[in-house]
Structures are given as C-alpha cells and as structure tokens.
DRENRODO-929390 format. One line per field, with one value per residue: residue number from 1; residue in three letters; chain; x, y, z of N, C-alpha, C in turn. Coordinates in steps of 0.1 Angstrom, whole numbers, plus 5000, padded with zeros to 4 digits. Layout:
<atoms>
resi (NUM; ...) $
resn (ALA; ...) $
chain (A; ...) $
n_x (X; ...) $
n_y (Y; ...) $
n_z (Z; ...) $
ca_x (X; ...) $
ca_y (Y; ...) $
ca_z (Z; ...) $
c_x (X; ...) $
c_y (Y; ...) $
c_z (Z; ...) $
</atoms>
This chain:
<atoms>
resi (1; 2; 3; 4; 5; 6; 7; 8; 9; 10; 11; 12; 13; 14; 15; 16; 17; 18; 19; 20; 21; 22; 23; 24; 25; 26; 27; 28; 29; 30; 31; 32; 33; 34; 35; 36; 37; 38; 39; 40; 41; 42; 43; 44; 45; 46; 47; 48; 49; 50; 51; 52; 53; 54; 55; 56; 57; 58; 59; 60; 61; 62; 63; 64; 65; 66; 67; 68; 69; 70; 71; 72; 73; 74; 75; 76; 77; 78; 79; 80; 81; 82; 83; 84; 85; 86; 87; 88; 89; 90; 91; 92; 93; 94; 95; 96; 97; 98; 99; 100; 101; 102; 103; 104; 105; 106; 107; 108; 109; 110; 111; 112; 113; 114; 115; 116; 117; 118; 119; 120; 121; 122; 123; 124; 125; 126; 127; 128; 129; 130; 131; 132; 133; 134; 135; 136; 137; 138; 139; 140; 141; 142; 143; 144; 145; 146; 147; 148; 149; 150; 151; 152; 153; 154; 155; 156; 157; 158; 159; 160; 161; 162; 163; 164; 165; 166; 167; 168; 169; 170; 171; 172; 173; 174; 175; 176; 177; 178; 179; 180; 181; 182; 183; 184; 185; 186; 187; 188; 189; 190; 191; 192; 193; 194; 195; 196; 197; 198; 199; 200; 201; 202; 203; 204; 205; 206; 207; 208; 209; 210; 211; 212; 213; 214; 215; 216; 217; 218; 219; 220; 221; 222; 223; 224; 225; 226; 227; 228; 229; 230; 231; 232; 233; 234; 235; 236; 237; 238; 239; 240; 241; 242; 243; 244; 245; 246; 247; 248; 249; 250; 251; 252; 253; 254; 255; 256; 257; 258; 259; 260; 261; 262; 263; 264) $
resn (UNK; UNK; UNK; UNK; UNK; UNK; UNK; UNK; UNK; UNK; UNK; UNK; UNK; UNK; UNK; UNK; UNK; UNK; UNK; UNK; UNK; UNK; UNK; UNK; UNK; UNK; UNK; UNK; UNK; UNK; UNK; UNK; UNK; UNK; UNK; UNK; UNK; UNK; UNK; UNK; UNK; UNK; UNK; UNK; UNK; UNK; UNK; UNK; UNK; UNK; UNK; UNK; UNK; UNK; UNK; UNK; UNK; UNK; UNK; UNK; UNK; UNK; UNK; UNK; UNK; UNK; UNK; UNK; UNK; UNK; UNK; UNK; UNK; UNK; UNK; UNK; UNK; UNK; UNK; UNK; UNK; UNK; UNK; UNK; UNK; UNK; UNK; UNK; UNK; UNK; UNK; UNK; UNK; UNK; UNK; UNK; UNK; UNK; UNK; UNK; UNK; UNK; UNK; UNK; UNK; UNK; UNK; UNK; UNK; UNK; UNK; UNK; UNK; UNK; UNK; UNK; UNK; UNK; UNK; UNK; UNK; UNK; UNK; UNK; UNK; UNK; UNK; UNK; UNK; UNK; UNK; UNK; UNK; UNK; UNK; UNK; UNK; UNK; UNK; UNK; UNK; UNK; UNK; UNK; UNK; UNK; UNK; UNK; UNK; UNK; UNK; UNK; UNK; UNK; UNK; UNK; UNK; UNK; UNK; UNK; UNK; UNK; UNK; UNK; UNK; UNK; UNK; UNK; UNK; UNK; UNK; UNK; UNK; UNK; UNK; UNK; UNK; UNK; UNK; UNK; UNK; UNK; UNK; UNK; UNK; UNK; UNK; UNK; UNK; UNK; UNK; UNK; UNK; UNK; UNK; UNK; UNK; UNK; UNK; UNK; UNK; UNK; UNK; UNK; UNK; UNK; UNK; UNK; UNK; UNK; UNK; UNK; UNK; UNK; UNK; UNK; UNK; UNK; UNK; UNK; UNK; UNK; UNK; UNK; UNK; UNK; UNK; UNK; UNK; UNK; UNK; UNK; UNK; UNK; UNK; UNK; UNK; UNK; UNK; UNK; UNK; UNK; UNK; UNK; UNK; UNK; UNK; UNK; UNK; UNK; UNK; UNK; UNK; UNK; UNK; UNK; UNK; UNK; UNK; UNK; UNK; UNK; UNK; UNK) $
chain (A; A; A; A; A; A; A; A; A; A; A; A; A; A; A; A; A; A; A; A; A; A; A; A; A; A; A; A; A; A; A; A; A; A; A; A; A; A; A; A; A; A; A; A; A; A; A; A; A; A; A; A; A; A; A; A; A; A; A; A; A; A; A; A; A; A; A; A; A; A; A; A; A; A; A; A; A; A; A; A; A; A; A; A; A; A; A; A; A; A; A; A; A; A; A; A; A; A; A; A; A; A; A; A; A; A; A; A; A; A; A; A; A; A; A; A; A; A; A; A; A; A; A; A; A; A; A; A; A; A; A; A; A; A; A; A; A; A; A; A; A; A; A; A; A; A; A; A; A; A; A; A; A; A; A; A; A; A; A; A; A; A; A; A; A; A; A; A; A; A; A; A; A; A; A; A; A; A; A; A; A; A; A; A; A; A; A; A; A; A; A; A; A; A; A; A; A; A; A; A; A; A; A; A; A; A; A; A; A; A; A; A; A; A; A; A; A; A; A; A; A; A; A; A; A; A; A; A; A; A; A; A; A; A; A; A; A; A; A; A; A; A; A; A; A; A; A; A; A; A; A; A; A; A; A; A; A; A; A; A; A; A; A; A) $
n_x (6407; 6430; 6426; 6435; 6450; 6485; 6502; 6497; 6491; 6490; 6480; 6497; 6523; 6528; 6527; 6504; 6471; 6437; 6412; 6415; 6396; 6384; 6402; 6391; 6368; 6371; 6384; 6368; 6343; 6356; 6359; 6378; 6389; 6410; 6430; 6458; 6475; 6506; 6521; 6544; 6575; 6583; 6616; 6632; 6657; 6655; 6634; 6612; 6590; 6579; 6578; 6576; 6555; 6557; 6575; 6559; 6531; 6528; 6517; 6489; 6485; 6487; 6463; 6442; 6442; 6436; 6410; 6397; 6397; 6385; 6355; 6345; 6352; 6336; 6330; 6354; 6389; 6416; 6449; 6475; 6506; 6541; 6558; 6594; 6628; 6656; 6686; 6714; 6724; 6700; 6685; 6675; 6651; 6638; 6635; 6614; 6591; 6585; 6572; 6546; 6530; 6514; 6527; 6559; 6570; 6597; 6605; 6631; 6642; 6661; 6696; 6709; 6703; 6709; 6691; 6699; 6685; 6673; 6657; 6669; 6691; 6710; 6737; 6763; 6777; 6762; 6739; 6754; 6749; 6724; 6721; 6732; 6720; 6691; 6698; 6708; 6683; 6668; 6682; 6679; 6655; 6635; 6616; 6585; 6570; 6585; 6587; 6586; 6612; 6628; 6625; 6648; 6656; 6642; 6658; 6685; 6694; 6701; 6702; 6726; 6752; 6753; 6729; 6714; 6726; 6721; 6694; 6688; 6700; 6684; 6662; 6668; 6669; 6645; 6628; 6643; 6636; 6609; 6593; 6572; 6576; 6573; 6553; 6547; 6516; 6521; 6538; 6532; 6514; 6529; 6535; 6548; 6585; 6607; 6635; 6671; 6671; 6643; 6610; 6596; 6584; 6592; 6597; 6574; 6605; 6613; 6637; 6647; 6626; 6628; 6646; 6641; 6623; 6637; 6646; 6619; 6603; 6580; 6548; 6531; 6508; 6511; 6493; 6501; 6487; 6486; 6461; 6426; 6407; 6427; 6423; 6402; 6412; 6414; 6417; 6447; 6456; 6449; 6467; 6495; 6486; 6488; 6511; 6530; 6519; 6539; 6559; 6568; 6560; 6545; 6519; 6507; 6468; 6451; 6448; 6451; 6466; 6491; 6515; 6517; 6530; 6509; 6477; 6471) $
n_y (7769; 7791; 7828; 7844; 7856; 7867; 7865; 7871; 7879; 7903; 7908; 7923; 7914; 7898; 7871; 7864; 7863; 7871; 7894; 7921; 7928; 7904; 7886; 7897; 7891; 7860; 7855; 7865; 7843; 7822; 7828; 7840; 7866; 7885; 7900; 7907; 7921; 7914; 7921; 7917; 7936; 7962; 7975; 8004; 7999; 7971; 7953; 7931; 7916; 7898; 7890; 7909; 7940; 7969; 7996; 8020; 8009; 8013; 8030; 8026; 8004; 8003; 8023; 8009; 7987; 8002; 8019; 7990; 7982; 8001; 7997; 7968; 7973; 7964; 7937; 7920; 7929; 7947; 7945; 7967; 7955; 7949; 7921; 7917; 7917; 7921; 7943; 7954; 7982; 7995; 8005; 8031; 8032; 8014; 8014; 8039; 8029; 8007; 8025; 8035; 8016; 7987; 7967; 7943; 7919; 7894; 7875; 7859; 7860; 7862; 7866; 7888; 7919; 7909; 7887; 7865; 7836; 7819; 7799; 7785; 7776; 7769; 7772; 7761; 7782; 7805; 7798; 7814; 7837; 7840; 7838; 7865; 7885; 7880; 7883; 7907; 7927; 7912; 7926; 7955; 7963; 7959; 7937; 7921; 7899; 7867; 7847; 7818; 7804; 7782; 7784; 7779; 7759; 7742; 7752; 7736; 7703; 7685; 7681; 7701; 7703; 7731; 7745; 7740; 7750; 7775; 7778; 7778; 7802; 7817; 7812; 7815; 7847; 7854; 7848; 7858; 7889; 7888; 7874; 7865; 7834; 7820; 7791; 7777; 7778; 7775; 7758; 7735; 7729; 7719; 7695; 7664; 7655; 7632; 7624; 7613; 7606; 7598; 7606; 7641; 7675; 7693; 7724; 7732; 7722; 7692; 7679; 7705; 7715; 7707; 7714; 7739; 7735; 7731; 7755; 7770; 7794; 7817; 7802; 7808; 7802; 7806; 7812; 7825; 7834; 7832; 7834; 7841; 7818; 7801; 7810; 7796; 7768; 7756; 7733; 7726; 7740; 7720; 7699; 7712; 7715; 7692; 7686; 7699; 7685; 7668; 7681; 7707; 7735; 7765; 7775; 7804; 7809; 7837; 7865; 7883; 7878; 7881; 7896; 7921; 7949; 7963; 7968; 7961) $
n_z (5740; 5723; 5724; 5708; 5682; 5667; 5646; 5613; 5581; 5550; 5517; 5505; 5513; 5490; 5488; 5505; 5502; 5498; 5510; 5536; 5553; 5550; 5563; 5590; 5595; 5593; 5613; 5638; 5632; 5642; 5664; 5678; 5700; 5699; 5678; 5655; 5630; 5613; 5593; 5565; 5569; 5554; 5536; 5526; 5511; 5499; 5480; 5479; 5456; 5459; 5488; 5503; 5513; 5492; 5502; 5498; 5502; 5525; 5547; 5535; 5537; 5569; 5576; 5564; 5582; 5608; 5603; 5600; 5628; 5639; 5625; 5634; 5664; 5683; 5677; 5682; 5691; 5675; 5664; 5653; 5637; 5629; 5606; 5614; 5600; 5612; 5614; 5618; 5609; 5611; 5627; 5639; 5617; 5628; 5651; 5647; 5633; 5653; 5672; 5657; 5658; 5675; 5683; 5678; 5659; 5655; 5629; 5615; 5589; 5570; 5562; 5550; 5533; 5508; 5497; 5509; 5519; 5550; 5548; 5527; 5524; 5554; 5571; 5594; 5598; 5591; 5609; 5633; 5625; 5625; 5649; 5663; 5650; 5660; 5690; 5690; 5684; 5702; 5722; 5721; 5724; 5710; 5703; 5706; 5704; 5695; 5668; 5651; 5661; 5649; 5627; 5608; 5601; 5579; 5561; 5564; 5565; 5589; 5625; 5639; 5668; 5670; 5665; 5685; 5705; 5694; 5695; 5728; 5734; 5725; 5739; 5760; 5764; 5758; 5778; 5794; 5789; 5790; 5772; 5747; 5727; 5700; 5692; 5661; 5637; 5610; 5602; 5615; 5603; 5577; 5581; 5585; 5581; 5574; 5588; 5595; 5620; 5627; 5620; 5620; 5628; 5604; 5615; 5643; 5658; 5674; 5687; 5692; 5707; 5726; 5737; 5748; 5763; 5788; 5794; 5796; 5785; 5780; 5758; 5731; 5706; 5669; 5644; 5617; 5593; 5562; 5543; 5544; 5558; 5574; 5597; 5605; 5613; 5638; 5644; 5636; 5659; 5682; 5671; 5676; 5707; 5712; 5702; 5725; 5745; 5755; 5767; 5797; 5795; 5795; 5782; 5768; 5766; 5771; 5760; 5780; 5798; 5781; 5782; 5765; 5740; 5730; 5740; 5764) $
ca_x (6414; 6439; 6414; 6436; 6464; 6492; 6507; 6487; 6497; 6480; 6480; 6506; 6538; 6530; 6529; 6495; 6458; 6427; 6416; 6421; 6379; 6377; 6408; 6392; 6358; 6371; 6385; 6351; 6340; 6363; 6359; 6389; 6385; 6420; 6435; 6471; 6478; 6518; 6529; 6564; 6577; 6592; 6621; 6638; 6664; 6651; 6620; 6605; 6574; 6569; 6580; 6572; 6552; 6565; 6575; 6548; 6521; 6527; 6502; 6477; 6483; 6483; 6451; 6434; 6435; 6432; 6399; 6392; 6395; 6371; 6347; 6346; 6356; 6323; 6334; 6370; 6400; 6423; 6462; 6482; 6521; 6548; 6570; 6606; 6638; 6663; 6700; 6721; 6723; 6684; 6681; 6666; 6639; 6628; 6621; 6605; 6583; 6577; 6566; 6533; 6523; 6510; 6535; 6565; 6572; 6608; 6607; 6646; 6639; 6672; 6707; 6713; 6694; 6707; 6682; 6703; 6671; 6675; 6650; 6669; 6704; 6714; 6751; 6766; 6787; 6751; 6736; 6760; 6748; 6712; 6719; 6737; 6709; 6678; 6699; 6706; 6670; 6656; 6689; 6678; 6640; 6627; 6608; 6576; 6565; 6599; 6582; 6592; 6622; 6635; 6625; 6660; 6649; 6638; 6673; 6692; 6689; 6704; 6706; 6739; 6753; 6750; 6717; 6705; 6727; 6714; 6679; 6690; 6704; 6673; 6650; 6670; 6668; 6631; 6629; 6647; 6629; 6594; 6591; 6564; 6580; 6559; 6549; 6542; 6511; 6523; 6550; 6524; 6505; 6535; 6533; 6563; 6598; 6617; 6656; 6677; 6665; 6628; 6598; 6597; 6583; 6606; 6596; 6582; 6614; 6610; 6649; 6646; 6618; 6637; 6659; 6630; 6619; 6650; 6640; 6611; 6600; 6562; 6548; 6521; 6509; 6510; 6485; 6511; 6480; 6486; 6449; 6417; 6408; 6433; 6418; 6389; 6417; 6413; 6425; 6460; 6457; 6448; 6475; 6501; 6491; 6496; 6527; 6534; 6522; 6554; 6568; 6562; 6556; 6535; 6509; 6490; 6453; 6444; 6452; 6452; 6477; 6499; 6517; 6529; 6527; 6497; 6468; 6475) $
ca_y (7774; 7806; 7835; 7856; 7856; 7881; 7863; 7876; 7889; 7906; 7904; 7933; 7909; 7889; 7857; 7860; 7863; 7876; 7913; 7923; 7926; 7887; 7877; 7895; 7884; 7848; 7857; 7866; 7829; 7814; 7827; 7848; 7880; 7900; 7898; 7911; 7916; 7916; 7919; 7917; 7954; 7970; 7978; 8015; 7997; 7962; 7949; 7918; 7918; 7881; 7884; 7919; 7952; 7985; 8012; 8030; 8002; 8008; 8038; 8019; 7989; 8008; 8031; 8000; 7980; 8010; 8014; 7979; 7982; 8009; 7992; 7961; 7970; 7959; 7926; 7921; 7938; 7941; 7952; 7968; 7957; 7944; 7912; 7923; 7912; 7926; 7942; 7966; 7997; 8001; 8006; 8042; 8028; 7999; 8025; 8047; 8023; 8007; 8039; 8036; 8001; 7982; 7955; 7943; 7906; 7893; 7865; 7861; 7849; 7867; 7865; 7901; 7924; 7909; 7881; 7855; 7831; 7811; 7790; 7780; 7774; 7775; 7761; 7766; 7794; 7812; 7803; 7824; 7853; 7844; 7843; 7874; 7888; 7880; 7884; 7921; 7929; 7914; 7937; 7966; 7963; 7961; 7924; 7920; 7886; 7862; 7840; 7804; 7807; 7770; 7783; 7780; 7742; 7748; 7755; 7718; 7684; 7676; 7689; 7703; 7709; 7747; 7742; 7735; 7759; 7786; 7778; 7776; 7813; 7826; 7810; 7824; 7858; 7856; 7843; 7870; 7896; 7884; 7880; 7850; 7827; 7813; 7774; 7782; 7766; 7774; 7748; 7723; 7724; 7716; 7678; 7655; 7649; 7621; 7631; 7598; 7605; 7598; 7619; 7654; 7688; 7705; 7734; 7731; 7706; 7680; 7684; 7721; 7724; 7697; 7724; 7751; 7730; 7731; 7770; 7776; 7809; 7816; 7799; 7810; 7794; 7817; 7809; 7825; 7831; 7840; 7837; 7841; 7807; 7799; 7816; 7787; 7759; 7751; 7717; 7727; 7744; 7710; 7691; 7719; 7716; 7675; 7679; 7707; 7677; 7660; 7691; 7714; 7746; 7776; 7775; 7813; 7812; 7843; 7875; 7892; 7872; 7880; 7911; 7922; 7964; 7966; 7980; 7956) $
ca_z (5728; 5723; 5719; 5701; 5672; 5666; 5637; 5600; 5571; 5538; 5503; 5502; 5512; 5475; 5494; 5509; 5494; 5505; 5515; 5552; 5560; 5553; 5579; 5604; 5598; 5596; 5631; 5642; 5631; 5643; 5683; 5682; 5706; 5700; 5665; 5654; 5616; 5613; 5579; 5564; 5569; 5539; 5537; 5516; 5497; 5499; 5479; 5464; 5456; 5466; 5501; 5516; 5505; 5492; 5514; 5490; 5502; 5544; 5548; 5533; 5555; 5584; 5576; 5564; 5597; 5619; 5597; 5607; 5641; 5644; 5623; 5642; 5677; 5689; 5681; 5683; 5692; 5665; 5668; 5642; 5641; 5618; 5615; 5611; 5598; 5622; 5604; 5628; 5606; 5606; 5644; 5640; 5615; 5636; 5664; 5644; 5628; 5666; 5680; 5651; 5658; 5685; 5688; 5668; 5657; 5650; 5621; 5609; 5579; 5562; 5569; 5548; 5523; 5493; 5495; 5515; 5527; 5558; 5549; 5515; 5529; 5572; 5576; 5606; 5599; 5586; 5625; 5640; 5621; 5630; 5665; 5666; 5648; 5670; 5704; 5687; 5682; 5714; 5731; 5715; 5732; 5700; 5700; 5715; 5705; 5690; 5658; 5645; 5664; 5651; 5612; 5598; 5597; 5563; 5556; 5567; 5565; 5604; 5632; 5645; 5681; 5670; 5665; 5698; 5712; 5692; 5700; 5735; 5738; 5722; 5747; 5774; 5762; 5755; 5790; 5808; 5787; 5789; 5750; 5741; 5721; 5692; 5681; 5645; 5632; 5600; 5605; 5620; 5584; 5566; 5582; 5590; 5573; 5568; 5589; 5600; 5637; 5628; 5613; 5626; 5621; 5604; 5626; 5656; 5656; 5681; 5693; 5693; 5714; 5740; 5747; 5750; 5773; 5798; 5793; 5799; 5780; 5777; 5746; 5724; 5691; 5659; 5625; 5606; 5581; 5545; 5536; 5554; 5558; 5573; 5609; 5609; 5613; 5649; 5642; 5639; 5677; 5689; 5666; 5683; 5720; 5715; 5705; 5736; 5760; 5759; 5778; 5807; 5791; 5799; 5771; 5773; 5756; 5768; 5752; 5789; 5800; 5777; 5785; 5752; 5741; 5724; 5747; 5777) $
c_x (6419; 6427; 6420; 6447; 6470; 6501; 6498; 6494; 6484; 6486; 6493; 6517; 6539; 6529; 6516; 6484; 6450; 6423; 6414; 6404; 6383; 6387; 6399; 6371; 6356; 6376; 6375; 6345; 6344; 6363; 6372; 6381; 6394; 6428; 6451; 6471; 6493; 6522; 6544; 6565; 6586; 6602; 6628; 6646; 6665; 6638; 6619; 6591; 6566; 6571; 6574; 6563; 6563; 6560; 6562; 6532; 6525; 6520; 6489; 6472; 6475; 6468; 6440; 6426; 6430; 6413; 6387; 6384; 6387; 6358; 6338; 6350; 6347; 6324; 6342; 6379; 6407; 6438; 6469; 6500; 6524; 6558; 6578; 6618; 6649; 6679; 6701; 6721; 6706; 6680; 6669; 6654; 6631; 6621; 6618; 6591; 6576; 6569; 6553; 6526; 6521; 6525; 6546; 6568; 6586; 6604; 6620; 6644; 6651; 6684; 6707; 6700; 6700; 6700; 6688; 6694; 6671; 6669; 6655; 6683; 6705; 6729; 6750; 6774; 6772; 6743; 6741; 6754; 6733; 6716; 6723; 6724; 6697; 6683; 6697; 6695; 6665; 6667; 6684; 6663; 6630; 6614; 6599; 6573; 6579; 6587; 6587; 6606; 6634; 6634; 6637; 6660; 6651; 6652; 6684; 6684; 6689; 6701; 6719; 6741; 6744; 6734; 6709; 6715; 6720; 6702; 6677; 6688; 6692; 6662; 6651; 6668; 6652; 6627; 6628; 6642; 6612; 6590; 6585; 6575; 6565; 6562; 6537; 6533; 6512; 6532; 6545; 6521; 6513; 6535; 6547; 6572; 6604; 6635; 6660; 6674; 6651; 6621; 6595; 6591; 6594; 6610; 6585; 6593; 6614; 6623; 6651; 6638; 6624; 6642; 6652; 6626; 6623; 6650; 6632; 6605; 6585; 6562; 6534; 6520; 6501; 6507; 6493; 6500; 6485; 6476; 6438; 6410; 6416; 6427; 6409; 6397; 6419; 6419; 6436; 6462; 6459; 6463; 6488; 6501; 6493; 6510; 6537; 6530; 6530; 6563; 6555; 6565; 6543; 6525; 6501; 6478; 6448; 6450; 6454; 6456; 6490; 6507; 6530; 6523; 6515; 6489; 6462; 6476) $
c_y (7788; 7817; 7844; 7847; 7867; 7874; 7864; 7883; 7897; 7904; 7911; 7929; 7899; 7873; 7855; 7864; 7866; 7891; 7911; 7920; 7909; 7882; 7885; 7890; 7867; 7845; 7852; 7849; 7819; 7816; 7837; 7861; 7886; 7889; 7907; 7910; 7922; 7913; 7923; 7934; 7955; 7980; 7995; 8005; 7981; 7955; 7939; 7916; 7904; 7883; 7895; 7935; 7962; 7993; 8021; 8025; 8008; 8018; 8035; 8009; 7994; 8016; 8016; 7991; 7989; 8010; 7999; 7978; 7986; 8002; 7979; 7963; 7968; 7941; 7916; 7931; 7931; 7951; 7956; 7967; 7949; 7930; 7917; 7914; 7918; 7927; 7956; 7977; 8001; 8003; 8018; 8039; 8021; 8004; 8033; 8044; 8014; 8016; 8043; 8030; 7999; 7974; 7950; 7924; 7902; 7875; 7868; 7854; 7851; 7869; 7879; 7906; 7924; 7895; 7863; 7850; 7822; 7798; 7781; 7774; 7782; 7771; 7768; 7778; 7807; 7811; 7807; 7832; 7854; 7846; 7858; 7889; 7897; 7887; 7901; 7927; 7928; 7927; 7950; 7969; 7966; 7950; 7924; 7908; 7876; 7853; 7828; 7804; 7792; 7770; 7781; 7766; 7737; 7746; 7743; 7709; 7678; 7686; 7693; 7704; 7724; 7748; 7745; 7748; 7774; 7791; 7783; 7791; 7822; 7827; 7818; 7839; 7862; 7854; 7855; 7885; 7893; 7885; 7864; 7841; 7817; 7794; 7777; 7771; 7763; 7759; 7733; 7717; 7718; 7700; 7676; 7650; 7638; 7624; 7617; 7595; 7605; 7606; 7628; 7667; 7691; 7719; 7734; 7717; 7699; 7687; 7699; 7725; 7717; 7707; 7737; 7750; 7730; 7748; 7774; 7791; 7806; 7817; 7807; 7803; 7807; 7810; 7811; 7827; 7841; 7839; 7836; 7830; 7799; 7799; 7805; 7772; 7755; 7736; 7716; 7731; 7726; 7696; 7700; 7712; 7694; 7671; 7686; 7695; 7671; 7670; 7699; 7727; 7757; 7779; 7789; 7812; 7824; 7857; 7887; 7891; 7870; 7894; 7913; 7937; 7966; 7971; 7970; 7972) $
c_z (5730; 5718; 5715; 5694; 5669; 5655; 5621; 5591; 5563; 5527; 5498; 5500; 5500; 5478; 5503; 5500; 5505; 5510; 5532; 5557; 5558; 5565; 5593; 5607; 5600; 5614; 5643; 5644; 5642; 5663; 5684; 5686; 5704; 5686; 5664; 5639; 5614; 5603; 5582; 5564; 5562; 5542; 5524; 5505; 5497; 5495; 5468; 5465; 5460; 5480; 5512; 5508; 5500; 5499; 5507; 5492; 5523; 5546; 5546; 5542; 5566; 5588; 5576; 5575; 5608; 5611; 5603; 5622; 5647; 5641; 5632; 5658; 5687; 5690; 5682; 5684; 5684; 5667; 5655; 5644; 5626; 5618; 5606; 5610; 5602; 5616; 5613; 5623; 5601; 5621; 5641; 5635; 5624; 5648; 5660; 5644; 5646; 5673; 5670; 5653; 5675; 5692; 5676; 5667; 5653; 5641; 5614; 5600; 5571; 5566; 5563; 5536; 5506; 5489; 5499; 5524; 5536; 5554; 5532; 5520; 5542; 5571; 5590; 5612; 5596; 5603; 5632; 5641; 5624; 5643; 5669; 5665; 5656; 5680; 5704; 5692; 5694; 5725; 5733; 5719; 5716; 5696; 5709; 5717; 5689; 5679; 5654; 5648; 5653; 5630; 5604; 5592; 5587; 5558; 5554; 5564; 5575; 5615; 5637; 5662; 5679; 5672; 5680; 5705; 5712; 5696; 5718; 5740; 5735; 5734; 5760; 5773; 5759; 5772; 5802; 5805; 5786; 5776; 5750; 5729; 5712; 5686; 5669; 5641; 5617; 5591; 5609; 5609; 5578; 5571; 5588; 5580; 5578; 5574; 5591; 5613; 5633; 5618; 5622; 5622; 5618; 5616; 5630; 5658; 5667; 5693; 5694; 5707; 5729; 5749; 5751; 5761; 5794; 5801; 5800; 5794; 5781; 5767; 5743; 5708; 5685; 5647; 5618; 5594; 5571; 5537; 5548; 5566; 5568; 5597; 5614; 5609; 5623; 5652; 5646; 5650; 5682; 5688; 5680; 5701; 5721; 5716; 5714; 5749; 5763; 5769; 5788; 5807; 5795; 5790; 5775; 5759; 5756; 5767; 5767; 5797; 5796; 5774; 5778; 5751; 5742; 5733; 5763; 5789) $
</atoms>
C-alpha cells in the first residue's frame, strides 16, 4: 500500500468537512507515514465560498497544519502545500505562495476567474485553453505533483481526438519534468458511466490513461479527501491499482521515492 498522500483538503474550501486533527489522525489509522494537506488556494479577486477559502482564512491554514506537524511528528510526517488553479497574470503570486509551502499541486479545474467550471462544460475549443494552461504552469517550474489530469471528463459526454491529445502533451511534460502524475481516487469513488464505448470511469478514463500509458510518467494515487474518513478507504487503492494492471506503469508507494520538494 502507498504510505503517504499529498492530495487533502479542509473545511476552509466550503466543499470539505471535518477539522484538520481528525484527517491526520485518520492518516495515523490508516498506516499512512507522510501526509500532504493541499487545499484550494485563494485567490484576491476570486472567491466562493463553496469551492476555495478566503485569502483572510490562508494564515490560519497554514499555522494550523504547521501546528500539526509539530504535534504529531513522532508519528507522521505531514507536508503543508496548496492545489492551484494556474492563470498567466498571477505568476508572481504562485511563487510567492510556493516559496511558503512544501509542495504545490496543479488541479485545473477552471478555464478563467469568472467561474468558467471544466467540470460543468469541456468543448474542444475550452481543451485548448486547458492545455495551454497546465503546460504554462508546469513551464513556469511551478507544479510539483500534476492532479486528475483527465478531470475535464466531468465536463463531456465523448471522447474527442483533442482529447487524447491533450492528455498526451501533458503526460509528456510531466515526464520530461519529473512531475508525478495522479490516479484520483476521488474519481474511482464516483463508479462507472454509461458512454457508447462501454462503462468507464469518468476519470481515471479508461482511453485517457491508454495514452498515459504510451508515456510513461510516474504515477501516484491521490484520496482527493474532502472529509476525514475518507483516509481509512484502502479499498479504493486496491480498486485503483486493478485498474493500473492493464498497463505498464511506474506505480510509487513510497513517499521516498518520490522526489517532489517537500523535505526529500
């Protein structure tokens, strides 16, 4: 089993539940040795209260887990970073805010900041602008560990060429920057859909990961938890690496093998 996770949220992004001691005591439980809590990172002129904190909540965050860490670092290591939604005229923030944290997470979940949701409408004119996006971000040495790269999913009903190419370009650039690539267990939980080509994760997508495959990037699987609970689901690992044995992937389990910022 993977003995750490770098995908976590808190209560703060309006979309998760629980206070921060119980995720990392369910950690504990659960056998995890190196923890990660990567909340949504708040933006200045960008805020909903369902999806990310306020810039007036990120001090607290941050004190809170470092708090943690001390408390606990007898029986876990725990990392403090953010997952990020990557838009060109925020460069200077993104390396500000990198230069406090451990590690940074890229989840594109937003085409812009006026609340354009990948995960509600993708066309193919909208995966351009993700690709352009990510590639930005990982350009810019800003990504440490890339997140549900195949999330736009959510977004369609098919697959397209674009599609696959998109996924494609990402994998290579994760590749040639040594950036983990995540198989979201969040994505596992949600089950199998119904497309004209079969029943499928939406995300990890079946045809998505084909072409990952042709890749090669180093994988890791990410809880993605939005409640504590969520840490003691070992099941979904197992569901995951079944549907990783159809390929010939690099699976890392161990947190010291996986040479991301944090205290590697």
């Amino acid at each position: 089993m993977q003995d750490f996770n770098l995908h976590m949220h808190t209560k703060r992004c309006g979309h998760a539940r629980g206070e921060d001691e119980e995720y990392v005591l369910r950690a504990i439980e659960s056998g995890f040795k190196y923890i990660g809590f990567s909340d949504h990172l708040p933006y200045v002129d960008w805020y909903r209260p369902s999806h990310r904190m306020h810039v007036d909540e990120m001090e607290d965050y941050l004190s809170s887990v470092e708090s943690l860490r001390k408390k606990y670092k007898d029986q876990i290591e725990i990392l403090i970073g953010f997952e990020f939604e990557y838009f060109d005229d925020l460069l200077s923030y993104y390396q500000e805010i990198a230069s406090r944290v451990d590690y940074m997470v890229l989840g594109q979940h937003s085409k812009n900041r006026d609340d354009y949701e990948y995960d509600q409408q993708c066309r193919d004119e909208d995966l351009l602008v993700y690709r352009k996006q990510v590639l930005e971000a990982i350009d810019a040495g800003l990504v440490d560990y890339m997140a549900h790269v195949d999330y736009f999913m959510l977004g369609r009903e098919e697959i397209s060429p674009l599609c696959k190419e998109v996924v494609k370009d990402i994998a290579w650039a994760c590749k040639e920057n040594d950036i983990p690539m995540e198989l979201n267990l969040k994505g596992i939980s949600y089950g199998l859909k119904d497309y004209s080509y079969g029943k499928r994760y939406i995300y990890p997508h079946k045809e998505l990961w084909d072409i990952i495959d042709e890749i090669k990037p180093k994988i890791v699987l990410g809880y993605d938890a939005h409640y504590p609970d969520m840490l003691l689901k070992r099941e979904l690992e197992e569901e995951a690496r079944e549907f990783l044995s159809n390929y010939d992937l690099t699976l890392i389990d161990s947190y010291k093998d996986l040479k991301i910022r944090g205290r590697n």
